[in-house]
C-alpha positions in Angstrom: 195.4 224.0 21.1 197.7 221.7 22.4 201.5 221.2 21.5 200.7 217.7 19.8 197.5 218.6 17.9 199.6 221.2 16.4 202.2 219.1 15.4 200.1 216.6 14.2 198.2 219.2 12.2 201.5 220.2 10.3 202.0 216.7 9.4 198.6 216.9 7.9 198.7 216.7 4.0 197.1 219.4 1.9 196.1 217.8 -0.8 196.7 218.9 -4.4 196.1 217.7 -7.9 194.4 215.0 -9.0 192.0 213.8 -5.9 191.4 210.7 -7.7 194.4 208.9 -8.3 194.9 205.5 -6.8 195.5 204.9 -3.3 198.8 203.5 -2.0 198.5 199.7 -0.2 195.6 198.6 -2.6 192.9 199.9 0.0 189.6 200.7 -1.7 188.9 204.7 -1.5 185.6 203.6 0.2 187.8 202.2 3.5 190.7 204.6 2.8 190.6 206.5 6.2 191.1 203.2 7.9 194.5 202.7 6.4 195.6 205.1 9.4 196.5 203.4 12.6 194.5 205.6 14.9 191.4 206.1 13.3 191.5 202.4 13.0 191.3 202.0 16.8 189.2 204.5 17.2 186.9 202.4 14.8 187.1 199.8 17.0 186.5 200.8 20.2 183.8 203.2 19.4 182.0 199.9 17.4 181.9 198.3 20.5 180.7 201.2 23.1 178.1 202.9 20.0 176.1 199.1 20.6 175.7 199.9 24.1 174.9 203.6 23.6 172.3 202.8 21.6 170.7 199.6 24.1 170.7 202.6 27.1 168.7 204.7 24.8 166.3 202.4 23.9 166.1 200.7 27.4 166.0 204.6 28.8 162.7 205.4 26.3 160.7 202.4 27.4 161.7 202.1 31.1 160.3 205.9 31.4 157.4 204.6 29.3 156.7 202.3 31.5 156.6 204.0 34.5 155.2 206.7 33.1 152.7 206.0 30.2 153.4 209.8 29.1 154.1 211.1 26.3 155.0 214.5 27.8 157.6 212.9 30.5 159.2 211.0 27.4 159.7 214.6 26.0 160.9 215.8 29.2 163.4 213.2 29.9 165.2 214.0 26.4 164.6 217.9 27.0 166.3 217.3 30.5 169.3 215.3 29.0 169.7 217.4 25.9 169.3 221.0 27.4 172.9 220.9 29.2 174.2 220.7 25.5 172.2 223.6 24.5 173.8 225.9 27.1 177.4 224.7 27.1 178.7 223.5 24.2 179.8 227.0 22.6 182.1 227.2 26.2 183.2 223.8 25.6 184.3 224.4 22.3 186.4 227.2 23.3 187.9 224.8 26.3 188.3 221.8 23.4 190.6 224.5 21.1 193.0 224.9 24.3 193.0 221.7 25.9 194.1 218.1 24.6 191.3 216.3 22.6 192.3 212.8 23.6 192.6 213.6 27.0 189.0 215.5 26.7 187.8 212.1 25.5 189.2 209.8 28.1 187.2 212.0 30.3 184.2 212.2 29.0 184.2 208.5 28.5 185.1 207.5 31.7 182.2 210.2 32.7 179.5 208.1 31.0 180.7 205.0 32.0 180.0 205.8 35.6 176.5 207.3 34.8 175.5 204.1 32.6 177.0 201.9 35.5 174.9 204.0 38.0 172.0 204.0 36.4 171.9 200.3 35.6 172.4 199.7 39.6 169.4 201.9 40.2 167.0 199.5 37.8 168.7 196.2 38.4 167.8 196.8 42.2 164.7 198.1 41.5 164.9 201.8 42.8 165.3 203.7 39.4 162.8 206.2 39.6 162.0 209.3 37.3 163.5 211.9 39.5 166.9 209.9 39.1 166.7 209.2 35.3 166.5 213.0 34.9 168.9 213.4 37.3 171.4 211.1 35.5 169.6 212.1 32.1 171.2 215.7 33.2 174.8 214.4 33.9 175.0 212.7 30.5 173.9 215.7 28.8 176.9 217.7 30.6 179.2 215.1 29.7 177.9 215.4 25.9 178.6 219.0 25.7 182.1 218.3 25.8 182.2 215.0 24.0 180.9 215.6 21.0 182.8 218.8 20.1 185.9 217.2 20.9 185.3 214.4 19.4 184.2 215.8 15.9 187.4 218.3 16.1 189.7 215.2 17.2 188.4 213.5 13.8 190.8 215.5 11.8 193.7 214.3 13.3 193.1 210.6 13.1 193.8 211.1 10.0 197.3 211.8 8.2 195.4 213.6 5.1 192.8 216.0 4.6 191.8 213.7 1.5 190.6 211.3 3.8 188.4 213.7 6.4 185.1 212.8 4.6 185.7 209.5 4.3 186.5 209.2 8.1 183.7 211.4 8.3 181.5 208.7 6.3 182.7 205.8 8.3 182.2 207.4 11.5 178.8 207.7 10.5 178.2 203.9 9.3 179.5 202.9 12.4 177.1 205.1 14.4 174.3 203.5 12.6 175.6 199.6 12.5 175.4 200.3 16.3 172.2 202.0 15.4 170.9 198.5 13.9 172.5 196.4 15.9 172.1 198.0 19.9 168.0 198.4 19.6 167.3 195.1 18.1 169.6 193.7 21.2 168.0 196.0 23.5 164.4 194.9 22.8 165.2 191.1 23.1 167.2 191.8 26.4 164.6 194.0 27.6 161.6 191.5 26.4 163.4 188.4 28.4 165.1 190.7 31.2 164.9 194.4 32.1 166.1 197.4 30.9 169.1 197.4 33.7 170.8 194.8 31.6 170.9 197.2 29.1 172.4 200.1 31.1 174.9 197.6 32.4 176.2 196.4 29.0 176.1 200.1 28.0 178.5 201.1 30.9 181.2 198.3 30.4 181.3 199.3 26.7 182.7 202.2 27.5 186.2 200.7 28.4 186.9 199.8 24.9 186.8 203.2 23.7 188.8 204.2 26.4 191.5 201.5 25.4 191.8 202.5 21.9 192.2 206.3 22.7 195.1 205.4 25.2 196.1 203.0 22.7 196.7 205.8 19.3 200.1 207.0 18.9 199.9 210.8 19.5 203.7 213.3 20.3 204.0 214.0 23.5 201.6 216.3 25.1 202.2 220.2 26.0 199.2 222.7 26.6 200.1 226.1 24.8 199.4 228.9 26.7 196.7 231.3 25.3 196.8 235.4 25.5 193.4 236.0 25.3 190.5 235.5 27.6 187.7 232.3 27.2 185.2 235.4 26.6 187.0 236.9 23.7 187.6 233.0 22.0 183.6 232.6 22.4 182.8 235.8 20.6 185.5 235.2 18.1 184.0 231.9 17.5 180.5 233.4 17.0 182.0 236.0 14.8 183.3 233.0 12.7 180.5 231.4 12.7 177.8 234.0 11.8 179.1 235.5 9.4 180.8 232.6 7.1 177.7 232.1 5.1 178.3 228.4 4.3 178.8 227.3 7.9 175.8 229.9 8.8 173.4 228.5 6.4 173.9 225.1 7.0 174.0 225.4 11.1 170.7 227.1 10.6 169.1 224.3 8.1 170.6 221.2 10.7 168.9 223.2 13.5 165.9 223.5 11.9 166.1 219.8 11.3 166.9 219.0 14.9 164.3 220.7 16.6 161.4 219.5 14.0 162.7 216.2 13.1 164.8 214.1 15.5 162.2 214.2 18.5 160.1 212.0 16.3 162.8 209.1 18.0 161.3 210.3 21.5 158.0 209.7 20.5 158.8 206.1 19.2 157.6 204.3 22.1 153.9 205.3 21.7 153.8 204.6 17.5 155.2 200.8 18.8 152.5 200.6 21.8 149.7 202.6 20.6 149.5 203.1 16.8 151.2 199.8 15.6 149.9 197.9 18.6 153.5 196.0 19.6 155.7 196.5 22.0 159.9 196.4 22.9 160.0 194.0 19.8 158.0 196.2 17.7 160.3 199.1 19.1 163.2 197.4 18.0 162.3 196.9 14.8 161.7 200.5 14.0 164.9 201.9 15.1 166.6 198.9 13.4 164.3 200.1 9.8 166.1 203.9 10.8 169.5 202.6 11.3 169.5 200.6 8.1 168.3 203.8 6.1 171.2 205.5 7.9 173.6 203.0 7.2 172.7 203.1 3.4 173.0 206.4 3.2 176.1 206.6 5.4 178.1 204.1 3.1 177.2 205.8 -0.3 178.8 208.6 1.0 182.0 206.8 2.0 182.5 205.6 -1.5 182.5 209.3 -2.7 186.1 210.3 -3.8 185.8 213.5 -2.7 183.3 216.7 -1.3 182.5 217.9 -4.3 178.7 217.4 -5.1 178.0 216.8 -1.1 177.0 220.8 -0.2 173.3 220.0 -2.9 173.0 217.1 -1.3 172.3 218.8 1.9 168.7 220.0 1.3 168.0 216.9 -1.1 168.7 214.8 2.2 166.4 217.0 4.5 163.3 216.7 1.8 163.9 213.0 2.2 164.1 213.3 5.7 160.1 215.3 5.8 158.7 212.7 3.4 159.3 210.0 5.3 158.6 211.5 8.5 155.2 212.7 7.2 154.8 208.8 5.5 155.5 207.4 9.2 153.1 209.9 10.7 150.4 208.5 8.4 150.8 205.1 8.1 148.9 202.4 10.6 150.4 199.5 9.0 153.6 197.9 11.0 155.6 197.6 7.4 154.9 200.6 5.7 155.8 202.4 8.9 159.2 200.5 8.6 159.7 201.5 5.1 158.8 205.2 6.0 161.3 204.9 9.2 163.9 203.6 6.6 163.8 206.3 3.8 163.2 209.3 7.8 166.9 207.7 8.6 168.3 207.5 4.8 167.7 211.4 4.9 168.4 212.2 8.3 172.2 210.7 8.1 172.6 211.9 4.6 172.1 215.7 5.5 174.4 214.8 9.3 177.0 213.7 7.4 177.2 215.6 4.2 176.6 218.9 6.3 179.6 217.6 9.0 182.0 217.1 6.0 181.3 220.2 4.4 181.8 222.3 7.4 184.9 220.7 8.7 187.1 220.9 5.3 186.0 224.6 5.1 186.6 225.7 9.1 190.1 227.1 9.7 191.9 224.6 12.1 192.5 227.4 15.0 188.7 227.6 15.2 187.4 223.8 14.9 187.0 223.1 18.3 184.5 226.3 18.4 182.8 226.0 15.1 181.8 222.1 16.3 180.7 223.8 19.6 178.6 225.2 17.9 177.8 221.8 15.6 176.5 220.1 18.2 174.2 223.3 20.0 172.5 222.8 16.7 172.5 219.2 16.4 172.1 218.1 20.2 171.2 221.5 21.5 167.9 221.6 19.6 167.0 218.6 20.2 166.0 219.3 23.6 163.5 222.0 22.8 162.0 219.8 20.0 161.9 216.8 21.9 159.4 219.0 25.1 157.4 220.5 21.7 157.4 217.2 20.5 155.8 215.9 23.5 153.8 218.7 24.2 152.2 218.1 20.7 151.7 214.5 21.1 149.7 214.8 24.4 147.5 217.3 23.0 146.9 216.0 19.5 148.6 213.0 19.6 151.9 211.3 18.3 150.8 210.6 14.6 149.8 214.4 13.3 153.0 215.7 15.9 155.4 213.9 13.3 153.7 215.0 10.0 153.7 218.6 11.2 157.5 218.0 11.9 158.2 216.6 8.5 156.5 219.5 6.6 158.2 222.0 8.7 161.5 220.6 7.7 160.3 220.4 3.7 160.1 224.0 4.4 163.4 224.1 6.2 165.1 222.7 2.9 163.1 224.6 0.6 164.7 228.0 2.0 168.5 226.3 2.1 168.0 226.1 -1.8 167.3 229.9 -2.4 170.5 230.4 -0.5 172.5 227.3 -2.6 174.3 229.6 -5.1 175.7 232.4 -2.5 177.1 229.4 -0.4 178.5 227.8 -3.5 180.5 231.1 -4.5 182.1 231.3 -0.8 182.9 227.7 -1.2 184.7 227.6 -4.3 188.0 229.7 -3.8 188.0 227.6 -0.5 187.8 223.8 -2.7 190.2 225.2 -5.3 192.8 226.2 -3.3 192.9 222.9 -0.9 192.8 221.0 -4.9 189.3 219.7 -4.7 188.3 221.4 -7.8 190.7 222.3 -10.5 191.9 225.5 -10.9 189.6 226.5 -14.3 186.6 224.7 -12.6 183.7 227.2 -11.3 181.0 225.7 -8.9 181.3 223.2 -6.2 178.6 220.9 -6.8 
C-alpha cells in the first residue's frame, strides 16, 4: 500500500457510540458521504463518464446485433470482454494493495478512453467489424481487471469516516444507475437518428472528466512502500482470507451464483426488443432505462439507511427479487409488463450489489482490501463472462425467453441456500459490528 493511503487510512475515523446522532453542516445522513471534498469529485466526474459507459454498451449490443443477427456472437462478445477479468483480477488486486489507487485509476481511465475513442473511429468510418469489437471488447476487459478492484478499494478513502463507507457505497451505486437511465435512453435516440459510432465517441471524451476529478482530490504526497514478500505469497494470502472468512465466502459464492445466472439476461436484451416485443433501439432503450430505475430505487433506499446493520438479510431477499422478475421478463410478451418485470430484475439486482459490497468492505481488514475486491469483481465481472456464452448458447438453442426463466430460478435457488447459511455468518459478523460501534455492546445479532 502506498505511503498516502496509509496515511489517509489513519486519519480514518473508527466510529463509536451512538451511529445515529446528527450530522455536523446540516447535511441529510442520506447525502452524508458527499460532505467530503473528494468523494464529491469523484461524484462528479464519474456522473459524467458512467452516461457514456453505458451509451458504448448499448451502441456495442446492437451494432454486433446488427451485423450479426446472433444470439451466440452477442454472448461471445461479452464472454470475450469479460473473460480477461475472470483470469486477472486476483493478480490485480494484489498489484492494487502495493501500488497507488489514484494513480491505478488515472490509468485505467486514460486506458478506456483510447479504446472507446478507437472504436468509435472504426464505426464512424465504417470498418468496425467483429474481429475488432472482440479485439477491443478484450482490451477493455483487461483494463477492467484493474479498475474495478482499485476503484472499490479506493472508495474507502474518499471518505474521512468509516460511518460514511455505505453511504458512499449507496451513492456510488445511484449514480451507476442514473447513468444507467439516462446513457441507454440517449444511446437509442442517437443510435435511431445516427449510428452507434456517435455513441462510442461521446463515451470516449467522457472519460476526461473522471480523469480531472481524480487529479483534482487532495491526497499526501505519494511514496510506494516496499513489500517483503513475493506477489505469489500476497495472492495466496488473499485466498486464504478470503475462503475461509465465512461472511465474505458466502456472500462471494451467492453474487457469483447471481452473476453467471442472472446478469447475462442484459446480453440477451437485444433479441427480447427485436424478436419477442417486436421494437427496436427505442424499444431497447426503454428496457434498460425500466432496469436502471429499479436500480436507482433500490440504490437510494439504501443510502438513507443510517447504518449496516439489517443490510447482510437483505442480501438473499434482493436475489429472490432479482429471480422473480427475471422469470416475469422471461414470460411476458407484452412491451409493459416486460418493463415492470425489468424494473422489480434491476430493484433486486442493485439491492443484493450494493448491500453485499458494503457488507464486505466494513468487515475486510484494510491490508487486504485491494485482494478481497480482486476477488469482488472475479465474481461479479468474472462470471459474467461464462454466463453470458451459456446465456447465449441457451438462447440459440431454445431461445432467449425460457434462457432467462431458467436463470431466474437458478438464482431463487442461489438465495435459498445463502439463508441456511444466514445465522453462521451473522455470529462471525457480530464481534466484528460491535467492536467498530455498529451495534451496542449488549446487542447480539447483526440484522
Amino acid at each position: 500500500m502506498a505511503a498516502d493511503e496509509k496515511g489517509l487510512l489513519n486519519a480514518i475515523e473508527e466510529p463509536k457510540g451512538d451511529q445515529t446522532a446528527p450530522l455536523p453542516g446540516g447535511m441529510s445522513h442520506a447525502w452524508r458521504a458527499l460532505s467530503h471534498r473528494n468523494f464529491r469529485l469523484f461524484f462528479a466526474g464519474q456522473s459524467i463518464s458512467l452516461i457514456g459507459t453505458w451509451m458504448t454498451r448499448i451502441a456495442t449490443a446492437w451494432l454486433v446485433y446488427r451485423l450479426t443477427h446472433s444470439a451466440l456472437l452477442l454472448g461471445t462478445v461479452s464472454f470475450m470482454g469479460q473473460i480477461p477479468t475472470f483470469l486477472l483480477a486476483p493478480f490485480a488486486g494484489v498489484w492494487i494493495d502495493r501500488l497507488n489507487r489514484r494513480q491505478v485509476l488515472v490509468w485505467t481511465q486514460a486506458l478506456s478512453m483510447v479504446q472507446s475513442l478507437g472504436l468509435a473511429a472504426l464505426t464512424l468510418s465504417g470498418r468496425v467489424t467483429i474481429p475488432w469489437i472482440l479485439g477491443l471488447s478484450v482490451m477493455q476487459g483487461l483494463i477492467n481487471a484493474f479498475d474495478m478492484p482499485g476503484r472499490q478499494s479506493f472508495m474507502v478513502y474518499m471518505v474521512g469516516d468509516r460511518r460514511d463507507l455505505g453511504n458512499a457505497i449507496a451513492i456510488n451505486s445511484s449514480m451507476v444507475n442514473m447513468a444507467r437511465l439516462v446513457g441507454p435512453s440517449l444511446a437509442g435516440m442517437l443510435i435511431a437518428a445516427t449510428s452507434e459510432g456517435w455513441c462510442f465517441l461521446i463515451d470516449g471524451v467522457s472519460y476526461l472528466a473522471v480523469i480531472a476529478s481524480l487529479l483534482a482530490m487532495r491526497l499526501p504526497a505519494a511514496e510506494t512502500a516496499r513489500k517483503t514478500t513475493t506477489m505469489l505469497a500476497e495472492l495466496k494470502a488473499g485466498w486464504t482470507y478470503v475462503s475461509e472468512f465465512l461472511p465474505v465466502r458466502t456472500i462471494l459464492l451467492l453474487f457469483a451464483i447471481v452473476s453467471l445466472m442472472g446478469m447475462p439476461f442484459v446480453v440477451l436484451m437485444p433479441i427480447f426488443a427485436a424478436q419477442v416485443l417486436h421494437g427496436g433501439p427505442h424499444t431497447l432503450g426503454f428496457l434498460m432505462g425500466a432496469m436502471g430505475v429499479g436500480a436507482l430505487v433500490s440504490a437510494l433506499s439504501l443510502a438513507a439507511r443510517r447504518n449496516v446493520r439489517g443490510l447482510v438479510r437483505i442480501i438473499p431477499m434482493a436475489a429472490a427479487v432479482f429471480g422473480i422478475g427475471l422469470i416475469g421478463f422471461g414470460l411476458s410478451r407484452v412491451f409493459w409488463l416486460s418493463m415492470v418485470m425489468v424494473l422489480i430484475a434491476g430493484m433486486g439486482m442493485m439491492q443484493g450489489m450494493a448491500a453485499s459490497n458494503t457488507v464486505i468492505q466494513t468487515i475486510v481488514t484494510d491490508d487486504k482490501r485491494g485482494r478481497v475486491m480482486g476477488y469482488y469483481t472475479m465474481a461479479f465481472m468474472g462470471m459474467a463472462p461464462f454466463g453470458s456464452l451459456l446465456a447465449g448458447s441457451l438462447a440459440h438453442a431454445i431461445g432467449a425467453p425460457w434462457t432467462v426463466i431458467i436463470n431466474g430460478a437458478s438464482i431463487l435457488l442461489g438465495a435459498g441456500w445463502f439463508v441456511t447459511r444466514l445465522p453462521a455468518v451473522r455470529d462471525a459478523i457480530r464481534p466484528i459490528y460491535r467492536e467498530m460501534g455498529f451495534l451496542p455492546s449488549d446487542e447480539g445479532v447483526p440484522q
